[in-house]
C-alpha positions as CSV (number, residue, x, y, z in Angstrom):
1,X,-110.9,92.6,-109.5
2,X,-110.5,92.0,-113.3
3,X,-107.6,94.2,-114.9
4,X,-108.3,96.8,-117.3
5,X,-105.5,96.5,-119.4
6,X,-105.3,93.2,-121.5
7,X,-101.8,91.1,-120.5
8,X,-100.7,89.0,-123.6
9,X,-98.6,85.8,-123.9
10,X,-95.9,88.0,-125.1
11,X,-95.8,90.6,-122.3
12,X,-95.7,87.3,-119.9
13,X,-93.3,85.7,-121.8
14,X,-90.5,89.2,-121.9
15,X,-91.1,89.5,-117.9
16,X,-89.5,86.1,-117.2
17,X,-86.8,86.5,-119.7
18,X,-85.8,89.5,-118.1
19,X,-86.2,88.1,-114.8
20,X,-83.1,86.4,-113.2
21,X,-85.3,82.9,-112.5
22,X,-84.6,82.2,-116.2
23,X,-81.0,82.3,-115.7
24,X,-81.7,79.7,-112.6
25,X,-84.3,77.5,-114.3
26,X,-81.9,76.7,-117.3
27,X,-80.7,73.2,-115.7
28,X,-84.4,72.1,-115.3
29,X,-84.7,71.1,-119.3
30,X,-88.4,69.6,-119.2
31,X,-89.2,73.0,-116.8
32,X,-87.4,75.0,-118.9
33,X,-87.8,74.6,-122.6
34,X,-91.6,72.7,-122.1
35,X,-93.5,73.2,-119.3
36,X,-92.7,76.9,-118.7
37,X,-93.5,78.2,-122.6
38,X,-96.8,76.2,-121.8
39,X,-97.2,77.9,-119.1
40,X,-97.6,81.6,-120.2
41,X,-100.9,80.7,-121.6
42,X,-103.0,79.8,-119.0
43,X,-101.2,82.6,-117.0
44,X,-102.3,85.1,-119.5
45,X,-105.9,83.7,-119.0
46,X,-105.8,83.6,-115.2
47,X,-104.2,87.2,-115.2
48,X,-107.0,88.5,-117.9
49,X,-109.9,87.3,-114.9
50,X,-108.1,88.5,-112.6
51,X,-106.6,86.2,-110.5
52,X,-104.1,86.8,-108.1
53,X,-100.8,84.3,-108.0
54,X,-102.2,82.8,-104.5
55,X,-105.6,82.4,-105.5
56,X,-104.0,80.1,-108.5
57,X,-102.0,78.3,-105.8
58,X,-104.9,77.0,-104.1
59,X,-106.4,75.9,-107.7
60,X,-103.6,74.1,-108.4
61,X,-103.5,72.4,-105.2
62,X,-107.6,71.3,-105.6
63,X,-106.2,69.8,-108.8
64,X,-103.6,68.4,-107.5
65,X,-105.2,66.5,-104.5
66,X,-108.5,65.9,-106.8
67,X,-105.6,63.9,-109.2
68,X,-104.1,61.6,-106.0
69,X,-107.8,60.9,-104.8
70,X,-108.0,59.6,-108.8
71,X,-105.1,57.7,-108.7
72,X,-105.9,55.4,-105.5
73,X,-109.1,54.5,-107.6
74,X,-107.4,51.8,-109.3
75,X,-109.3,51.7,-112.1
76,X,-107.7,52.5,-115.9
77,X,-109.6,55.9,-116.6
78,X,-109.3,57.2,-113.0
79,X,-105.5,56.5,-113.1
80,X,-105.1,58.1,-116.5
81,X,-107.3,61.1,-115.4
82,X,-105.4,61.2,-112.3
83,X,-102.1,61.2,-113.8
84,X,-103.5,63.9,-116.1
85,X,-104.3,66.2,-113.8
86,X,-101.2,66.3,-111.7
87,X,-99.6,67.4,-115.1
88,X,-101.9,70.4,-115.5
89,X,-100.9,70.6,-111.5
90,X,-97.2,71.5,-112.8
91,X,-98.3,73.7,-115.0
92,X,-100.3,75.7,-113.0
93,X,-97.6,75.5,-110.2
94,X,-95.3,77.5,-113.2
95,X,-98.5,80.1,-113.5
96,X,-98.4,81.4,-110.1
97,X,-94.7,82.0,-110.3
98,X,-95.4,84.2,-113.7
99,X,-98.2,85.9,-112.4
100,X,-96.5,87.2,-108.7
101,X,-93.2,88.0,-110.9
102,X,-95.1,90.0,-112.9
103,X,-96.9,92.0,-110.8
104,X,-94.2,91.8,-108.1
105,X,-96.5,90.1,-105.4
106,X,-94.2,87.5,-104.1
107,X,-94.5,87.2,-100.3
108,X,-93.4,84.3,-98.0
109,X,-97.3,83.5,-97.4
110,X,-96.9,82.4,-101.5
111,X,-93.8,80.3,-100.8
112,X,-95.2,78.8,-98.0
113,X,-98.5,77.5,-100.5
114,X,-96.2,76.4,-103.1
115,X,-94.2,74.2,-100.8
116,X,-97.4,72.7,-99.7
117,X,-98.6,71.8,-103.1
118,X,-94.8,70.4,-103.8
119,X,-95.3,68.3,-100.5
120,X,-98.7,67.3,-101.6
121,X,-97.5,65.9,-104.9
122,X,-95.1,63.6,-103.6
123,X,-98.0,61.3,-102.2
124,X,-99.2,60.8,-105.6
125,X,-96.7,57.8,-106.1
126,X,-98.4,56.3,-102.8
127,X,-101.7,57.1,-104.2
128,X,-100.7,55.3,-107.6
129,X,-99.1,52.7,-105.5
130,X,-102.9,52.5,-103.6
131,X,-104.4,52.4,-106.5
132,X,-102.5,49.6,-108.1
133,X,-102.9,47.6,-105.2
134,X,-106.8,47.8,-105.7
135,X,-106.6,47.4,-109.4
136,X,-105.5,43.7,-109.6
137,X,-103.1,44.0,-112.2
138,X,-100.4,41.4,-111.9
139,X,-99.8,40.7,-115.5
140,X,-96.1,41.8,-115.4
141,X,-95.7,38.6,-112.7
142,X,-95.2,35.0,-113.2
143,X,-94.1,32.0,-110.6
144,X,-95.6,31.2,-107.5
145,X,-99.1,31.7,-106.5
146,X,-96.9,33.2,-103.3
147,X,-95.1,35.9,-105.7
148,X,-98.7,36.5,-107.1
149,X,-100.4,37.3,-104.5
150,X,-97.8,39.7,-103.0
151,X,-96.8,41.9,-105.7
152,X,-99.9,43.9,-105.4
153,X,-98.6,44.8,-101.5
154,X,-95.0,45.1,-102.7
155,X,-96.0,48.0,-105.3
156,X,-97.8,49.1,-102.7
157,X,-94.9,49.2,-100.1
158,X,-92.5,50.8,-102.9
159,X,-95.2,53.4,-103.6
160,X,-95.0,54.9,-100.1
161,X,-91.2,54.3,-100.2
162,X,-91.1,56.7,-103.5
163,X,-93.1,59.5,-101.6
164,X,-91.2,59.0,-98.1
165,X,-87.5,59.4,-99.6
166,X,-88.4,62.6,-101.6
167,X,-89.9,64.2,-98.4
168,X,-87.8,63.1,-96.6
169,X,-84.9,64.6,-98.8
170,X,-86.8,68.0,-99.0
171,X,-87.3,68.2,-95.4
172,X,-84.0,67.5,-94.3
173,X,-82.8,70.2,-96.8
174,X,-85.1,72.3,-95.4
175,X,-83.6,71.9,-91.7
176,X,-80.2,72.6,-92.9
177,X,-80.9,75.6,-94.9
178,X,-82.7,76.9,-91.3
179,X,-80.1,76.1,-89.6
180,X,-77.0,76.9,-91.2
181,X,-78.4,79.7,-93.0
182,X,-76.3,82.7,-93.7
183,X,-74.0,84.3,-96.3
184,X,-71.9,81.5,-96.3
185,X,-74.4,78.8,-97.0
186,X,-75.9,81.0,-100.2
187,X,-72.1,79.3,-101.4
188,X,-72.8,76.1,-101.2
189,X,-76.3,74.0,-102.7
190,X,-77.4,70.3,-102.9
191,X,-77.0,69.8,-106.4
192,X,-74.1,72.2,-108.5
193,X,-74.0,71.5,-111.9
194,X,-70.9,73.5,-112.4
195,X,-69.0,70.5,-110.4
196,X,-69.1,69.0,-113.6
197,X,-66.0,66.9,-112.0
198,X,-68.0,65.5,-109.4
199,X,-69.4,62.3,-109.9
200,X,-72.4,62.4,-107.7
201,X,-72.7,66.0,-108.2
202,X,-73.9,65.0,-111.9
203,X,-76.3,61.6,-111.0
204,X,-78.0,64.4,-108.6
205,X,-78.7,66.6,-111.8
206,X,-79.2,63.6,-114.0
207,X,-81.8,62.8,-111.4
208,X,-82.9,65.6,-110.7
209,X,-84.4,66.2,-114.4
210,X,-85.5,62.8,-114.7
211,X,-87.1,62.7,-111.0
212,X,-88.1,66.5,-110.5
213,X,-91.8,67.1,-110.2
214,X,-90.9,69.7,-112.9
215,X,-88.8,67.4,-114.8
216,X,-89.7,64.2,-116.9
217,X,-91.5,62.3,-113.8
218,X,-95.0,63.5,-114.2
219,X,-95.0,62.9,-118.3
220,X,-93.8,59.1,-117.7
221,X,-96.1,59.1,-114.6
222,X,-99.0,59.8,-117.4
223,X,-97.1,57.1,-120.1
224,X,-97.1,54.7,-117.5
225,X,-101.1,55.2,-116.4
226,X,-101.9,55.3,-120.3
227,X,-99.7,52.1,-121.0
228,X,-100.8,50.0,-118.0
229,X,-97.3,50.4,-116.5
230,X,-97.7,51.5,-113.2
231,X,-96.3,48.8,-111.1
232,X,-92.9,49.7,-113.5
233,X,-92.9,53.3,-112.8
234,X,-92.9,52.6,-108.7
235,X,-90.5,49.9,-108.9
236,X,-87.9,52.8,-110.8
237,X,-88.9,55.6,-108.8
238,X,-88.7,53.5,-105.7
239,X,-85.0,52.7,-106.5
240,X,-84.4,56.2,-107.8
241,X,-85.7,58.3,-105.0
242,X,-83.7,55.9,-102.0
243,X,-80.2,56.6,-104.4
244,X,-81.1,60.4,-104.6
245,X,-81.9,60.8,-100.8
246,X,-78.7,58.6,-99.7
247,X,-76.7,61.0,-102.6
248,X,-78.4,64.0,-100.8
249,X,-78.2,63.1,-96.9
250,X,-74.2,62.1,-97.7
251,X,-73.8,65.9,-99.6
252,X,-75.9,68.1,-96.7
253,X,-73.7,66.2,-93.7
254,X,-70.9,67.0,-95.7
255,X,-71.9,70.8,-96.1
256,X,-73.1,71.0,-92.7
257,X,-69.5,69.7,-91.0
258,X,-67.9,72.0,-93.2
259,X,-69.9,75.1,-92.2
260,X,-69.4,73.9,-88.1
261,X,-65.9,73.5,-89.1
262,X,-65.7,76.7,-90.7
263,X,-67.4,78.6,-87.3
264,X,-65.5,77.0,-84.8
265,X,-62.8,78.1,-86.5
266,X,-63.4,82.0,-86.9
């Protein structure tokens, strides 16, 4: 049902400052400063028709999987569209964040569809590694007619080693935070910026803005589709992801022995 009274930018924009997820999306720069003004546009639009934050979910996530399909194509335009739309993905992930904190609708049922489109958007780098793989494009390979001929698989390969590892990180989290949830866990997190000591506390939020699907990684996904540079942006990623998962696994084991530590001995 449309709304009666009109919802501006503005009125959008004043709910999530006074909202305490502005506080916590501060350490997401490309989030914070870029993707999220951007954001309270369309979300004054969708809001205006009437649609509800969940109803935008499930947009986003047609878009989303309507941008991997694009991307396994191969072909320049389908790879540039693709990559295109998984940026208008993120930003319509940010709208149905503004719209249930605006009209307080938040429910676990919305949580549950966002982690699914986040999940989703992770097999975009096998997608883009699919679609290179189709595409023929070997012009960043010289020597053997052996190397040639297999540096289409190996992008292919590192594509669907990209997606695994953040899954995979995201998953495990996900265990530990069921299992040693509790008063005591809300202490501890993955990444803590304010360990500013720790080394591998500040790779993790290095990479976490540069690897984040609301950090730089969709904008250099797009670069690399528009500059031909695919194969470049899986080979990173690849690397990237597989140091940030063995980072993450080392920091959640840690945390978890701590908290069984900290039980057996109460």
């Amino acid at each position: 049902m449309k709304r009666v009274n009109h919802i501006s930018v503005k009125d959008i924009r004043s709910n999530y400052q006074g909202h305490h997820k502005s506080e916590q999306d501060k350490n997401e720069l490309m989030g914070y400063y870029i993707i999220r003004p951007l954001s309270f546009y369309p979300t004054a639009v969708f809001m205006n028709l009437g649609f509800t934050a969940n109803q935008t979910t499930w947009i986003s996530i047609v878009v989303l999987i309507l941008g991997c399909l694009l991307l396994t194509i191969g072909s320049y335009f389908a790879t540039v569209v693709g990559a295109a739309l998984l940026n208008i993905w993120v930003i319509l992930d940010f709208v149905d964040g503004n719209i249930a904190r605006y009209e307080q609708t938040s429910s676990r049922y919305g949580e549950l569809l966002d982690a699914l489109g986040a999940f989703v958007a992770h097999i975009a780098f096998f997608a883009a590694g699919i679609g290179f793989y189709f595409s023929g494009n070997n012009h960043f390979v010289s020597g053997s007619m052996w190397v040639w001929e297999s540096y289409p698989a190996v992008i292919l390969i590192l594509g669907a080693v990209a997606s695994l590892a953040a899954v995979w990180v995201r998953l495990v989290y996900h265990k530990f935070r069921n299992t040693f949830s509790g008063s005591e866990f809300e202490k501890h997190e993955v990444v803590k910026v304010q360990e500013t000591s720790s080394r591998s506390a500040i790779i993790m939020h290095i990479g976490h803005n540069l690897v984040n699907l609301s950090g730089f990684l969709l904008p250099l996904l797009l670069a690399a589709a528009l500059f031909n540079m695919i194969d470049i942006f899986i080979v990173i990623l690849a690397v990237s992801n597989m140091a940030i998962l063995a980072i993450s696994l080392i920091r959640i084991l840690r945390m978890a022995r701590e908290r069984e530590f900290a039980e057996a001995g109460k």
